[in-house]
C-alpha positions as CSV (number, residue, x, y, z in Angstrom):
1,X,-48.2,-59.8,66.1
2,X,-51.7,-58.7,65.2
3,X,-53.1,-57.3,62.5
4,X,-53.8,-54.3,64.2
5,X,-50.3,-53.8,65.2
6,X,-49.5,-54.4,61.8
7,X,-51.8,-51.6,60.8
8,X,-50.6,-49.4,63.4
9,X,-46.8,-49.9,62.4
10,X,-47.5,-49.1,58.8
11,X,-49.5,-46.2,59.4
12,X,-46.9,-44.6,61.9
13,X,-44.1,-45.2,59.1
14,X,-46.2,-43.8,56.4
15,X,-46.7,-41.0,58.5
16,X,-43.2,-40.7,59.2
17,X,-41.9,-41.5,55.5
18,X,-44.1,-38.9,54.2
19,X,-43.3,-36.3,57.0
20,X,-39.2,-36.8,56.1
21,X,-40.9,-36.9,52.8
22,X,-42.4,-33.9,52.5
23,X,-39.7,-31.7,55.2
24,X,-36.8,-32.8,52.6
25,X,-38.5,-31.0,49.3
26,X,-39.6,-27.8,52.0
27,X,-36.4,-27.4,53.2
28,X,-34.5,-27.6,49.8
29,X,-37.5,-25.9,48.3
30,X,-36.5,-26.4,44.3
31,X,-39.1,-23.8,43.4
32,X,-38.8,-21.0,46.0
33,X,-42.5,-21.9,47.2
34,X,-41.5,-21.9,50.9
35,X,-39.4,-18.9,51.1
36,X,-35.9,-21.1,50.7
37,X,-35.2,-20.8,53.9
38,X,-32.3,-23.0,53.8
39,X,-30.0,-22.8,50.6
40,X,-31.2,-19.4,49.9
41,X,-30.8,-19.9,46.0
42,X,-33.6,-17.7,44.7
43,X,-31.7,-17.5,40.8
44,X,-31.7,-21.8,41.0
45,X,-35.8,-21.4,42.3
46,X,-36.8,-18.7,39.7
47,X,-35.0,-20.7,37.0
48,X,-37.3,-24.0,37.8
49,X,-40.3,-21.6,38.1
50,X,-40.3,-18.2,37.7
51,X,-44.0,-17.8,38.4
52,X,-43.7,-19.3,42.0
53,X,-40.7,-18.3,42.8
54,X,-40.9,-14.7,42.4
55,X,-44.0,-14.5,44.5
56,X,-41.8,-16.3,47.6
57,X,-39.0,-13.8,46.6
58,X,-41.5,-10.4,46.5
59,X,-43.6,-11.8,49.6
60,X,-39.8,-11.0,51.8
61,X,-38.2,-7.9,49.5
62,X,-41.5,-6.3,48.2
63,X,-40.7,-3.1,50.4
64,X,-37.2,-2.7,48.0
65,X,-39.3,-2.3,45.3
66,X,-42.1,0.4,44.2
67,X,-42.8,-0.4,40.4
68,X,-42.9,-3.6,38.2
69,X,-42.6,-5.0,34.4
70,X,-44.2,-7.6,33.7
71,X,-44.3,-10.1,30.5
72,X,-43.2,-13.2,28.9
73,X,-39.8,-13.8,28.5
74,X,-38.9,-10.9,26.1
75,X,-39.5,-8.7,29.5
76,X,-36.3,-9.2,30.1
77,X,-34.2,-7.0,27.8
78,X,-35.9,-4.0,29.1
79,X,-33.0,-3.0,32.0
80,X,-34.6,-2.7,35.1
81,X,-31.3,-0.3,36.3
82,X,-32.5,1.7,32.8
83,X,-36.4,2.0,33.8
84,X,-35.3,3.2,37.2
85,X,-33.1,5.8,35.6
86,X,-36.0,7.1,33.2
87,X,-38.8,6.8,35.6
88,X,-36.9,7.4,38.9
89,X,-38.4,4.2,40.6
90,X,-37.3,1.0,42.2
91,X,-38.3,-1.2,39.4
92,X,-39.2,-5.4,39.8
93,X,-38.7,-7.3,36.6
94,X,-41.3,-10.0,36.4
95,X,-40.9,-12.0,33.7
96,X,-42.5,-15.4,33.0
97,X,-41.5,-18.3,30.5
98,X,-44.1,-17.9,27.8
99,X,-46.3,-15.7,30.2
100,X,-49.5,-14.5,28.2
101,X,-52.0,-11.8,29.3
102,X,-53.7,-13.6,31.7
103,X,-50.3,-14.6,33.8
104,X,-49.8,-10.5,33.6
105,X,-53.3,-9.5,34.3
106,X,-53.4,-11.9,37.7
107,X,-50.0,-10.7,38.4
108,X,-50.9,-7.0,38.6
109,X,-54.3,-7.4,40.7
110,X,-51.7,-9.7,43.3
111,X,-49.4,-6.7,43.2
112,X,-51.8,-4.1,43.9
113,X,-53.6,-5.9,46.6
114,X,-51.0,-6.7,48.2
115,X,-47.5,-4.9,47.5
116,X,-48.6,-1.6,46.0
117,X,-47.0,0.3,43.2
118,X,-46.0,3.5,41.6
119,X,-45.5,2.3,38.0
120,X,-46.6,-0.7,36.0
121,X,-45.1,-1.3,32.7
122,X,-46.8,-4.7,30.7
123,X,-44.8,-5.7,27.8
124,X,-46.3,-7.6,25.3
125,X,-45.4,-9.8,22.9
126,X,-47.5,-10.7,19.9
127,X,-47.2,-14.1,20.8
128,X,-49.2,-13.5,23.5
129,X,-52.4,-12.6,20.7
130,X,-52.1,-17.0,20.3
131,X,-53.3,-17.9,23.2
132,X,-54.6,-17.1,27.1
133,X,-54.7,-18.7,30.1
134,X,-52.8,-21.6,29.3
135,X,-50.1,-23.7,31.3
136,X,-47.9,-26.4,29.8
137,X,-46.5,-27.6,33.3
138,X,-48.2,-27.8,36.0
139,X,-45.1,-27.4,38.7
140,X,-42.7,-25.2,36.4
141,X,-45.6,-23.3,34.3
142,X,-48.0,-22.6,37.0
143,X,-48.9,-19.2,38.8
144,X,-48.7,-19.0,42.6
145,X,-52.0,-20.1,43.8
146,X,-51.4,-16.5,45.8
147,X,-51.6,-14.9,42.5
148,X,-54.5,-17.1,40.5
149,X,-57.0,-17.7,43.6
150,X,-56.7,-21.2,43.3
151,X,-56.2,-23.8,46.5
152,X,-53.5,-22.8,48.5
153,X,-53.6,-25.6,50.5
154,X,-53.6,-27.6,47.3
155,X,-50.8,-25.7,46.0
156,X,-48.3,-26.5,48.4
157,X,-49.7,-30.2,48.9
158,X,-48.2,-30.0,45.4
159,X,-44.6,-29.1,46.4
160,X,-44.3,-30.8,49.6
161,X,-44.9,-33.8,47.9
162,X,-43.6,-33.2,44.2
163,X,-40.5,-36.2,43.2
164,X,-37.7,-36.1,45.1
165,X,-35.6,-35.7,42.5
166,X,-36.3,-32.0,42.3
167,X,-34.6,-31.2,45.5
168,X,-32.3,-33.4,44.8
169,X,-31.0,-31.8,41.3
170,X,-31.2,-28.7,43.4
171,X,-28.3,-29.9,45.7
172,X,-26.4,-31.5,43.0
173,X,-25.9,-28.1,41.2
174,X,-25.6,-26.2,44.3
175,X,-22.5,-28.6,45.2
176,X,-21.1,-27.9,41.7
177,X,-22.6,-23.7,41.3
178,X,-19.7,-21.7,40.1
179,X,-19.7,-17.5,39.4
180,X,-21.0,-17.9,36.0
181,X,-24.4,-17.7,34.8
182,X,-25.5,-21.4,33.6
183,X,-28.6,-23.8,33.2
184,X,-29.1,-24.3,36.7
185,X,-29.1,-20.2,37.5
186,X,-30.8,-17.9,34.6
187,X,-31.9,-14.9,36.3
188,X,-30.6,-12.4,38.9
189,X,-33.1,-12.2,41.9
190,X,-32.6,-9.1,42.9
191,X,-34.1,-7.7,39.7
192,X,-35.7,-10.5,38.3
193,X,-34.5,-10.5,35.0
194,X,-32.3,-13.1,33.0
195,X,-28.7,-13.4,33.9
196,X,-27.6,-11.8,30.5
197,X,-23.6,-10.9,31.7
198,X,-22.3,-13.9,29.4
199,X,-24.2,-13.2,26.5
200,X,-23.8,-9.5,27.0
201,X,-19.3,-9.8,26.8
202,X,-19.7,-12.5,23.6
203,X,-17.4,-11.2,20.7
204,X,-19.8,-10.1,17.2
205,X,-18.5,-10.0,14.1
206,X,-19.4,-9.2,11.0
207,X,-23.1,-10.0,10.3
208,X,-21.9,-12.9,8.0
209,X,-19.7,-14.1,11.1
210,X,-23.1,-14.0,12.8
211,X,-24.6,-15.5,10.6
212,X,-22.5,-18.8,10.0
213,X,-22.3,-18.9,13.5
214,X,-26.5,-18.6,14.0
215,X,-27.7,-20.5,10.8
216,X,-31.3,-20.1,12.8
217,X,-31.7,-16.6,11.9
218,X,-31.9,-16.9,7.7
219,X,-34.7,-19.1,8.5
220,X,-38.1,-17.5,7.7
221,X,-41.6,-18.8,9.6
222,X,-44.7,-19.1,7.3
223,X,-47.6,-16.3,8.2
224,X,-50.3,-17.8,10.6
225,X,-53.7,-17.4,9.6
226,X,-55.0,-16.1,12.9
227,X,-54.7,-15.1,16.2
228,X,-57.1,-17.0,18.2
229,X,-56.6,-14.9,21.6
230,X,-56.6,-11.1,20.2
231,X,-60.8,-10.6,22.0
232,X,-59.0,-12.3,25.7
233,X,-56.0,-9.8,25.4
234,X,-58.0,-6.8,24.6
235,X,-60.5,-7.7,27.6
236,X,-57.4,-8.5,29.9
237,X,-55.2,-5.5,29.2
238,X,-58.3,-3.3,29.4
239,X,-58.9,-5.1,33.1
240,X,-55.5,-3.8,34.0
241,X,-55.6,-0.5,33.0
242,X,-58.9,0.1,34.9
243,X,-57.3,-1.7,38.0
244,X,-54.5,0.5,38.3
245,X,-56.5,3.5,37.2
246,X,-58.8,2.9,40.4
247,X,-55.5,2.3,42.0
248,X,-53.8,5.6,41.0
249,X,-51.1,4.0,39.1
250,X,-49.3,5.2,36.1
251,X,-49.6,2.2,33.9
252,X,-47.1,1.7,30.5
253,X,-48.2,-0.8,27.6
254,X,-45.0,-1.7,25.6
255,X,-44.9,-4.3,22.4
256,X,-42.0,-5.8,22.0
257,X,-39.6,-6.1,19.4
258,X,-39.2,-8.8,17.2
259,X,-36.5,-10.5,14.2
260,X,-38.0,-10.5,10.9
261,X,-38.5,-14.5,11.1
262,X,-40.7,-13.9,13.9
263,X,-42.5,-10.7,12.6
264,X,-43.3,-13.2,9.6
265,X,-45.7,-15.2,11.6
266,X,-47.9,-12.1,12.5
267,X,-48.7,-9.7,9.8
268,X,-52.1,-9.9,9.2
269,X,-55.7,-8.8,9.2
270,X,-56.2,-10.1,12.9
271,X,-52.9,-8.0,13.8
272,X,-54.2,-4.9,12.6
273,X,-57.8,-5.2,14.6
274,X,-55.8,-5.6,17.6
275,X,-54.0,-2.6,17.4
276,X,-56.9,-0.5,16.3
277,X,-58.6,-1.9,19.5
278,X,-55.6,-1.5,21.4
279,X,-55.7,2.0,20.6
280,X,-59.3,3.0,21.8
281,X,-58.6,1.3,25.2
282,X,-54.8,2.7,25.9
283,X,-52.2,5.0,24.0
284,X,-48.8,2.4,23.4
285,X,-45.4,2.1,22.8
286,X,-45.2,-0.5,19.7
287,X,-41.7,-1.6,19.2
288,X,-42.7,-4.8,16.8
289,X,-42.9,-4.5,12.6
290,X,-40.3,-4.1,10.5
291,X,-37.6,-2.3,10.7
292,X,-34.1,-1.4,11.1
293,X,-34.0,-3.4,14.5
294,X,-36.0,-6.4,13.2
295,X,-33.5,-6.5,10.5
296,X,-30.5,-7.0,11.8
297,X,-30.2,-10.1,13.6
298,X,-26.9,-9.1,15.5
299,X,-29.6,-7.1,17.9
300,X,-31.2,-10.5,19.0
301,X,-29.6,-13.3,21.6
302,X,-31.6,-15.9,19.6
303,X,-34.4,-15.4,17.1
304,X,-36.8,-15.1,20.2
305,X,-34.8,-12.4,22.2
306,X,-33.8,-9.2,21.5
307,X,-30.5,-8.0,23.6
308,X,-30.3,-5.8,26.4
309,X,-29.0,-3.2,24.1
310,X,-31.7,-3.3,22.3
311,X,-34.1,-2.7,25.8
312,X,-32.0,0.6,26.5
313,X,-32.8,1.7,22.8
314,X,-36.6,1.4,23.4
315,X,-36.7,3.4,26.7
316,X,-34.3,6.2,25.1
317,X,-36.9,6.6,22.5
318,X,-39.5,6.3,24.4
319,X,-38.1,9.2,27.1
320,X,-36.0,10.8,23.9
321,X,-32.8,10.3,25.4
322,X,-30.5,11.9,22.5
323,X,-27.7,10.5,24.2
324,X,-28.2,6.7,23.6
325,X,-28.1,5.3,20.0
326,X,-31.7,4.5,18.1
327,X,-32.6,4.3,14.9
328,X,-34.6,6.6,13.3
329,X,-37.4,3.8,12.2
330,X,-37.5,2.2,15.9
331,X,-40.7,2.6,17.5
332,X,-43.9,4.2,17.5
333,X,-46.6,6.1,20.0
334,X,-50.0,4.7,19.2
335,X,-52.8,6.9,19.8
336,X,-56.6,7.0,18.4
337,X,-55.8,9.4,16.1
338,X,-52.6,7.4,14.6
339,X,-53.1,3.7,15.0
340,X,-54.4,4.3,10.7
341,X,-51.1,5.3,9.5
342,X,-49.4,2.9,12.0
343,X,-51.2,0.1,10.6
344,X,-50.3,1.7,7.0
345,X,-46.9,1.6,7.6
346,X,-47.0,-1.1,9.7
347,X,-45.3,-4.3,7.1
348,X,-43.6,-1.8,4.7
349,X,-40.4,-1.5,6.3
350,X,-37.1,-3.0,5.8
351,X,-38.0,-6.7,5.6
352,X,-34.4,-8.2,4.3
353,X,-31.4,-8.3,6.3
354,X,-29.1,-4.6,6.5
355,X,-26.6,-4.3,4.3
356,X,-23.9,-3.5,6.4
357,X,-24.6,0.2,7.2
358,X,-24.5,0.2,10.8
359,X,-21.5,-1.0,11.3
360,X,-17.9,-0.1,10.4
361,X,-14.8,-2.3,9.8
362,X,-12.2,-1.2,12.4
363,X,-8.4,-2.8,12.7
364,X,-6.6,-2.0,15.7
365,X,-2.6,-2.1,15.2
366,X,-0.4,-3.6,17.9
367,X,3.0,-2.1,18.9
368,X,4.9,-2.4,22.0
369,X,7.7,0.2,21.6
370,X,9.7,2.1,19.5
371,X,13.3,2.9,19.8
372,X,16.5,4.0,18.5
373,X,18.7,0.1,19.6
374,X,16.1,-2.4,18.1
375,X,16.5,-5.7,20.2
376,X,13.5,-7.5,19.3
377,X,11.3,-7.8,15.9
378,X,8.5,-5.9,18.0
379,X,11.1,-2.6,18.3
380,X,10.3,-0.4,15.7
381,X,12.5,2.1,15.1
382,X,11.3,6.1,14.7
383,X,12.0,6.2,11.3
384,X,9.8,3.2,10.0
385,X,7.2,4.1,12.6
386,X,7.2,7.8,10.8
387,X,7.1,6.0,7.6
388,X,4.1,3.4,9.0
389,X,2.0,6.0,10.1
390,X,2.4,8.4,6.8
391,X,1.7,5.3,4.9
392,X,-1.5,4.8,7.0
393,X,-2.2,8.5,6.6
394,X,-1.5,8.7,2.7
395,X,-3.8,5.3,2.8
396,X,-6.5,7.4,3.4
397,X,-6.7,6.0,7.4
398,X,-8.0,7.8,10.4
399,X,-6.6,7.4,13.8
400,X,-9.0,7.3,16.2
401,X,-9.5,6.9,19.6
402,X,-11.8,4.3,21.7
403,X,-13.3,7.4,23.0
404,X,-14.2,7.8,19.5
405,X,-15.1,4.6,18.8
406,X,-17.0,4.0,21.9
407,X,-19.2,7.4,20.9
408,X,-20.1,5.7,18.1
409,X,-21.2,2.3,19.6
410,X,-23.3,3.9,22.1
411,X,-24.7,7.1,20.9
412,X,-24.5,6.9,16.6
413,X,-21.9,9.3,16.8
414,X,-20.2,9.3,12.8
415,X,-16.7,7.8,12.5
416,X,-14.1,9.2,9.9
417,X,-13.9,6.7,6.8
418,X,-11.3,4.1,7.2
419,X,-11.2,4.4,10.8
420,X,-8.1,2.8,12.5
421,X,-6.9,2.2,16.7
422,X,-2.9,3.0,16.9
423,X,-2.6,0.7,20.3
424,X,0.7,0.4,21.9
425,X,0.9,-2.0,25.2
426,X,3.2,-2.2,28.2
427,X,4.1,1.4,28.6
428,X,7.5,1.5,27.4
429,X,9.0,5.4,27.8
430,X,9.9,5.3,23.8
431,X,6.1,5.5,23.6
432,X,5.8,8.7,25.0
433,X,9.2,10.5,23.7
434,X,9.7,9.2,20.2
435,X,5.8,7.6,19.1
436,X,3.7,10.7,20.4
437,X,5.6,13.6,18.9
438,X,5.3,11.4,15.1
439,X,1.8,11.0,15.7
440,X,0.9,15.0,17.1
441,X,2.8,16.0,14.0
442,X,0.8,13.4,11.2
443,X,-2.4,14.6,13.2
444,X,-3.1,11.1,14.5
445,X,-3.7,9.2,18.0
446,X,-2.5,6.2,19.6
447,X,-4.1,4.3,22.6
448,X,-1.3,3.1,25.1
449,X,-2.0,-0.1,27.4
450,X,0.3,0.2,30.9
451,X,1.2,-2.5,32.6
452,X,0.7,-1.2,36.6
453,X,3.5,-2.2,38.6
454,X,6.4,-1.1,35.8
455,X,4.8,2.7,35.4
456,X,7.6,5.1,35.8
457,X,10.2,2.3,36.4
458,X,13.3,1.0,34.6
459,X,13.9,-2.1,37.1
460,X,11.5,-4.9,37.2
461,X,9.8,-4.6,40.1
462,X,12.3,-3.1,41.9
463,X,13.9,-6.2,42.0
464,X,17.3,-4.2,41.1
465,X,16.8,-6.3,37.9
466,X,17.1,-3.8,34.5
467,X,14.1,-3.4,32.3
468,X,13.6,-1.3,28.9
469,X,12.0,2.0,30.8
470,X,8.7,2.8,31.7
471,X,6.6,6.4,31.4
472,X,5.4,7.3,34.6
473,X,1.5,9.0,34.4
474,X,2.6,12.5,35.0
475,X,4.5,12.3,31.8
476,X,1.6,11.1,30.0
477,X,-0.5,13.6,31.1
478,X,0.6,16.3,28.6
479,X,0.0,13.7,26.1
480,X,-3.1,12.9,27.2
481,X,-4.7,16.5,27.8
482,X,-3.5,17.2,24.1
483,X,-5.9,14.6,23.0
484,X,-2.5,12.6,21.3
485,X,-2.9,9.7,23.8
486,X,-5.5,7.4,25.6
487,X,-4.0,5.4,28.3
488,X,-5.8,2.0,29.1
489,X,-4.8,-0.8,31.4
490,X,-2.5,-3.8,30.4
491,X,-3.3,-5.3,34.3
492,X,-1.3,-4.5,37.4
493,X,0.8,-7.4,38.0
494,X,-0.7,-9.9,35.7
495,X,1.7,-9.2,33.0
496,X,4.3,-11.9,34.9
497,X,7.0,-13.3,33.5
498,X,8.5,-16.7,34.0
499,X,12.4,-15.7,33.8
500,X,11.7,-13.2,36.5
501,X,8.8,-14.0,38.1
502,X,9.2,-18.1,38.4
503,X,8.2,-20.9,36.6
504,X,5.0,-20.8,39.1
505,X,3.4,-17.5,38.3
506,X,0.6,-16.5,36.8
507,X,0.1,-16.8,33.0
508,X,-1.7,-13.6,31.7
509,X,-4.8,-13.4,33.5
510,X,-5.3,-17.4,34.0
511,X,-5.9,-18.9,37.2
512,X,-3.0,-21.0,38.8
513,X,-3.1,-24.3,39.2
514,X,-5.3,-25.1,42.4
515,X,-6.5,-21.8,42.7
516,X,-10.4,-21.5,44.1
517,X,-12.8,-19.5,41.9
518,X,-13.4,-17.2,44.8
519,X,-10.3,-16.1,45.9
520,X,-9.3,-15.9,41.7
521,X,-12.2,-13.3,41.8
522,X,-11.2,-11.7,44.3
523,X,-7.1,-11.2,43.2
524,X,-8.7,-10.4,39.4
525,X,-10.8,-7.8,40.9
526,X,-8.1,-6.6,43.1
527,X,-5.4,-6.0,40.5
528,X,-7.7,-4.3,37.6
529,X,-9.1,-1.9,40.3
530,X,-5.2,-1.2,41.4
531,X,-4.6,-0.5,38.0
532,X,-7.9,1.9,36.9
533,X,-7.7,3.7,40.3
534,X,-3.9,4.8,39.6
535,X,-4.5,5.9,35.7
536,X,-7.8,7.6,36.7
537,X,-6.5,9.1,40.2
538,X,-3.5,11.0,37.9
539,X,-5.0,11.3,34.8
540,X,-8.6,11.8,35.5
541,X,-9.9,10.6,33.0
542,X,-11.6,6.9,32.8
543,X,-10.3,4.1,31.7
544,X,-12.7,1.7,29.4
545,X,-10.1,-0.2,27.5
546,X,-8.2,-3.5,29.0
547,X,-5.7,-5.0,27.0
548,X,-5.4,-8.6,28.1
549,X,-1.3,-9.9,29.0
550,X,-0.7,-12.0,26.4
551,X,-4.2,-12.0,24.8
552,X,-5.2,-14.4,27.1
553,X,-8.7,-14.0,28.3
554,X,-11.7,-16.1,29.8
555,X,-15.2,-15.9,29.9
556,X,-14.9,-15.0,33.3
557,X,-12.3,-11.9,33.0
558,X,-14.8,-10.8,30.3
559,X,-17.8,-11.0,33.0
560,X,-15.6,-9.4,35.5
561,X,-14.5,-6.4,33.5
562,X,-17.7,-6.0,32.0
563,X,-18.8,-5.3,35.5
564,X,-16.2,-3.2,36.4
565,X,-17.2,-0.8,33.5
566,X,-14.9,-1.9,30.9
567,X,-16.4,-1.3,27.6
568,X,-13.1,-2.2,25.1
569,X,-11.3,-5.8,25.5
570,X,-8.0,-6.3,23.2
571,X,-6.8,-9.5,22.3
572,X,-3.4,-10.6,20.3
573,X,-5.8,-13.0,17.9
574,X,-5.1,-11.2,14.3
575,X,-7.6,-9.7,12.4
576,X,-9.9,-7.0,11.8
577,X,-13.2,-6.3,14.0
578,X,-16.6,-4.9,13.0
579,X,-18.5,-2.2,15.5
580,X,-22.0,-2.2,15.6
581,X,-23.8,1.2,16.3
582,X,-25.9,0.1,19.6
583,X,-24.2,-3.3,20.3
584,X,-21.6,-2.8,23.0
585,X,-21.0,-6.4,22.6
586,X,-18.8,-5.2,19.5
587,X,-15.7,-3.9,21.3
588,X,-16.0,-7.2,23.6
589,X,-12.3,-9.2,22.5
590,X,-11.2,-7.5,19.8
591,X,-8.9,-8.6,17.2
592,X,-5.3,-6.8,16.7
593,X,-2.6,-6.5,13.7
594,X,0.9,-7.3,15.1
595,X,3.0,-4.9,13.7
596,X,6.9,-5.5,13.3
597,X,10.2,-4.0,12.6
598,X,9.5,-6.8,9.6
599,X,6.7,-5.6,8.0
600,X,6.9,-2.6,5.3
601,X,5.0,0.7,5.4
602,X,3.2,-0.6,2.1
603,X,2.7,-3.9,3.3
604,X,0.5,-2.6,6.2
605,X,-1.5,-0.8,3.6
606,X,-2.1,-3.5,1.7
607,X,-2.6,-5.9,4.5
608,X,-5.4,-3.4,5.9
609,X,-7.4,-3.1,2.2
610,X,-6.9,-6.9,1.6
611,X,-9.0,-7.4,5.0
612,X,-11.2,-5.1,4.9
C-alpha cells in the first residue's frame, strides 16, 4: 500500500476518531455548554460549572424569568421564592463558585443585552475586595465566552474536545442519581441556587452540640493586611449601576453576612475606604460586621455559608417585614450621610460566641393513652396523669403548643419560662375524654399525633379485629377550638403492625425490601397528604407537626415533609431539644421523654431540671 494511502487512511480515522470524539462529550454535555440536549441534567451541568452552565440553561428559560441575583457562592442563601415575594418578580439566582466582581459585572451587561430585566440584586462578599478577574480552572471556573467576549469558537473547541472522562463521570452518576441532593447534583436549576433541602431538615442542638459536632467554627483566621482589589470593585460595581441606570433598572447592592472567624480576616483600614467609597457611588444593604448573626454559628451551614434562614432575615429587614424573626443588630442602610457612624460601629459588636439567649431548652413528653384498665406500662391512669401534670405545673412548667413554639422559631415571638410540649400519639379516645378535661382544668395543652386509618374506630382497620378506641375529628374539634388540643399527624397507614398487618409490612416509615425510590416517594407522599387533608378538611386548621411511627425517620421523609410544609418532626430518641429563634432547622427530629405508668410525678420533675 502506498504511503499516500497510508496518509489518507490515517487522516480519515483521525477525522472520524475525533468526530465520535468530539459528538460523545456534545451529546453528554458535562457542563451544559450545548444546551444538554440529551440527558437533560442541568443540576449535574451547573454543579461542574455554574458559570457555563447557567448561560446554556438562561439562553432556553430566560423568558421565565424578569430579575436576577448574582454573586459568589454566599448568593445563595438569599431565597429566590423570598425576593419574588418582597419585590414581586420572577427572580434567577446566579451564583458562581468564588465569583468576584468582575464575573458579576460581565454577567449583568450579558443579561441586559440580551435577556432584559426588571431587578438586579449583586451580593457581595468581602472576599470579593481580594481579588478580580481571576479564574482557577479554566473548564469548571470559566465564564461563558457569551458572557466575557472571548472566542466562541475557541470556547466550545474547548468542550467538544475536553477528556472524555467528563462525560463519562456524567453517565456514571446519572446511572446511580437518586432523589437526594449529593456531590454530583448541588443546585436546583430552576432557580439556580444550591440544593439546600438536606442541610435545611438537619437536627441543631444546643450550640455546644454544634459545636462538638463543627470543631471548624471555634477556629479564628488572623486579620489580612490588605485588600488588594477594593480600587477594581469600586470601578466595577460603579460600571453596573450606570449600566442598568441607562437601562432603567432598579439595581440592589447587598453585602453579605459573615461568622466571626471570617469577619476576622477583614476589619481593617482598607475595609473602611471601601465602604466610604461604596457609599458615594450607591446607597447599600451591609449585612457583614459583627453581630448577633455573625456570632452564633448555628446560623451558618459551614464557616463560609450562612443558611437560608438567615437569607429570609436579611430581606425582612431590608423590606421590614415584622412578621419574620431578625435581630435587632442585623443589618444596616448605608448612605453618604451614614457610612461615618457605620464605619464607627462597624467592629464593636458582639465578637464572642452568644451565650445562649436565643434559644430555649424545650422537652416534649410522650404519652400514648390514658385509661381507667391499664394493660400496658404506656397506660397511664387519670389519676397519675392529674398528679403528672400538677407536678409539672407546681414545677414551675408551661404547656405549650407547637403553634406556640413555631411563633417563636419564626417570628421571635417570647415563650413562657420553662416551656414544655404535652404530646400524645396514636389517637386513642382516653385522650380526648379523660387527658383533655385534666389539662382545661390545670390551664395546660397537649398536642395529639393520629394515626389516619384508626380515627373514629375501635376495630383495626375494619378488619372486625378489636382495638383500644379511637377519637374521631368531630370530637376533637371542641377540643381543638378551645385551644386545649393541637392535632398533628402520626401517618395514615404507616403505623403497621406485624401481628395484624404481616410479617411483610412496612416498618414505620421505611421502605420495604425491593421497593424503588420512586414509587417509595410516591406511597410516602400519598399517605401524609391522606392524613393532612383529613385533619385540615374537619378541623381547619393546619397541620405542621408529624410524629414519626416508631421514631423511625430518614433523611428522605425529612426532605419529603419538609416540602410538604411540615415544620415539627418528633422522634422516640430521649432527650431534651433546644429551639433557635430564626433556625427552623430546630424543630427538625425532635427528642421526646417517654412517660410511663412507672415513672412518679416527682421523678418527671426531677428528670426535666436534671436535663435541662
Amino acid at each position: 500500500m502506498s504511503a499516500k494511502r497510508w496518509l489518507c487512511i490515517f487522516v480519515v480515522s483521525a477525522i472520524v476518531v475525533a468526530a465520535l470524539f468530539s459528538g460523545f462529550n456534545a451529546l453528554v454535555d458535562p457542563f451544559g455548554g450545548f444546551g444538554d440536549k440529551v440527558l437533560h441534567w442541568w443540576s449535574y451541568d451547573m454543579t461542574q460549572n455554574p458559570r457555563t452552565a447557567k448561560i446554556g440553561w438562561l439562553d432556553e428559560h430566560h423568558a421565565d424569568y424578569d430579575s436576577y441575583i448574582i454573586g459568589s457562592s454566599k448568593t445563595s442563601s438569599i431565597p429566590t421564592e423570598l425576593l419574588n415575594a418582597y419585590y414581586d418578580a420572577d427572580f434567577y439566582n446566579i451564583l458562581m463558585y468564588g465569583g468576584d466582581m468582575y464575573d458579576s459585572e460581565m454577567t449583568v451587561k450579558y443579561i441586559l443585552a440580551h435577556y432584559g430585566a426588571k431587578n438586579i440584586v449583586i451580593n457581595i462578599s468581602l472576599s470579593e475586595l481580594t481579588a478580580f478577574n481571576a479564574e482557577d480552572d479554566p473548564i469548571k471556573g470559566n465564564l461563558h465566552a457569551k458572557v466575557d467576549g472571548s472566542n466562541l469558537p475557541a470556547f466550545y473547541c474547548k468542550y467538544l474536545f475536553a477528556h472524555p472522562q467528563y462525560a463519562v463521570d456524567k453517565l456514571k452518576a446519572y446511572a446511580q442519581d437518586s432523589y437526594l441532593v449529593n456531590a454530583n447534583k448541588v443546585f436546583v436549576p430552576e432557580t439556580g441556587a444550591y440544593d439546600k433541602s438536606l442541610r435545611d431538615v438537619e437536627p441543631i442542638g444546643s450550640l455546644a452540640d454544634y459545636l462538638e459536632k463543627y470543631p471548624e467554627f471555634e477556629v479564628r483566621n488572623p486579620a489580612d493586611e490588605t485588600l488588594p482589589a477594593v480600587e477594581e470593585c469600586l470601578a466595577s460595581i460603579a460600571r453596573m449601576q450606570q449600566m442598568c441606570a441607562e437601562a432603567g433598572v432598579s439595581v440592589t447592592f447587598l453585602i453579605s453576612p459573615m461568622y466571626d472567624g471570617e469577619m476576622d480576616i477583614y476589619c481593617n483600614d482598607d475595609l473602611f475606604a471601601f465602604f466610604e467609597q461604596l457609599a458615594d457611588i450607591t446607597d447599600y444593604w451591609d449585612f457583614s460586621g459583627y453581630h448577633s448573626v455573625s456570632s452564633e454559628p448555628r446560623y451558618f451551614y459551614d464557616t463560609m455559608h450562612y443558611r437560608n434562614s438567615v437569607g429570609g432575615m436579611m430581606l425582612a429587614r431590608m423590606f421590614q417585614n415584622p412578621d419574620v424573626y431578625v435581630p435587632d443588630d442585623f443589618g444596616v442602610y448605608v448612605t453618604r450621610e451614614t457610612v461615618a457612624a457605620h464605619n464607627a460601629a462597624y467592629c464593636g459588636g458582639t465578637a464572642a460566641a452568644l451565650e445562649n439567649n436565643n434559644d430555649v431548652a424545650l422537652p416534649v413528653l410522650m404519652y400514648h393513652n390514658v385509661t381507667e384498665t391499664c394493660e400496658s406500662v404506656f397506660d397511664i391512669t387519670p389519676e397519675l396523669f392529674r398528679a403528672q401534670m400538677t407536678a409539672l405545673r407546681d414545677g414551675g412548667y408551661h404547656a405549650v403548643t407547637f403553634a406556640q413554639v413555631l411563633a417563636y422559631v419564626e417570628q421571635g415571638t417570647p415563650l413562657p419560662e420553662n416551656p414544655i410540649v404535652i404530646s400524645f400519639d396514636d389517637g386513642y379516645e382516653g385522650n380526648l375524654t379523660l387527658a383533655a378535661p385534666i389539662l382545661e382544668e390545670l390551664g395546660m395543652c397537649a398536642e395529639i399525633n393520629v394515626i389516619g386509618v384508626s380515627i373514629g374506630k375501635d376495630s383495626y382497620k375494619d378488619t372486625g379485629v378489636s382495638m383500644v378506641p379511637h377519637f374521631s375529628l368531630e370530637e376533637a374539634l371542641p377540643w381543638v377550638e378551645r385551644g386545649v388540643i393541637e392535632i398533628g399527624s402520626h401517618s395514615y397507614d404507616m403505623h403497621q403492625v406485624a401481628e395484624r398487618d404481616g410479617a411483610d409490612c412496612r416498618e414505620g416509615v421505611y421502605m420495604l425490601d425491593g421497593e424503588r425510590e420512586d414509587d417509595y416517594i410516591a406511597a410516602f407522599r400519598a399517605d401524609t397528604q391522606t392524613s393532612v387533608e383529613e385533619i385540615e378538611r374537619t378541623l381547619g386548621t393546619a397541620v405542621t407537626v408529624y410524629a414519626y411511627p416508631y421514631g423511625f425517620y430518614t433523611d428522605l421523609t425529612e426532605v419529603l415533609l419538609s416540602e410538604m410544609g411540615i415544620s415539627v418532626t418528633l422522634t422516640v430518641d430521649e432527650g431534651i431539644n433546644t429551639v433557635v429563634e430564626g433556625l427552623p432547622q430546630s424543630l427538625r427530629a425532635m427528642k421526646r421523654c417517654n412517660i410511663s405508668s412507672e415513672i412518679t410525678p416527682e421523678e418527671i420533675v426531677n428528670y426535666l431540671k436534671g436535663m435541662s
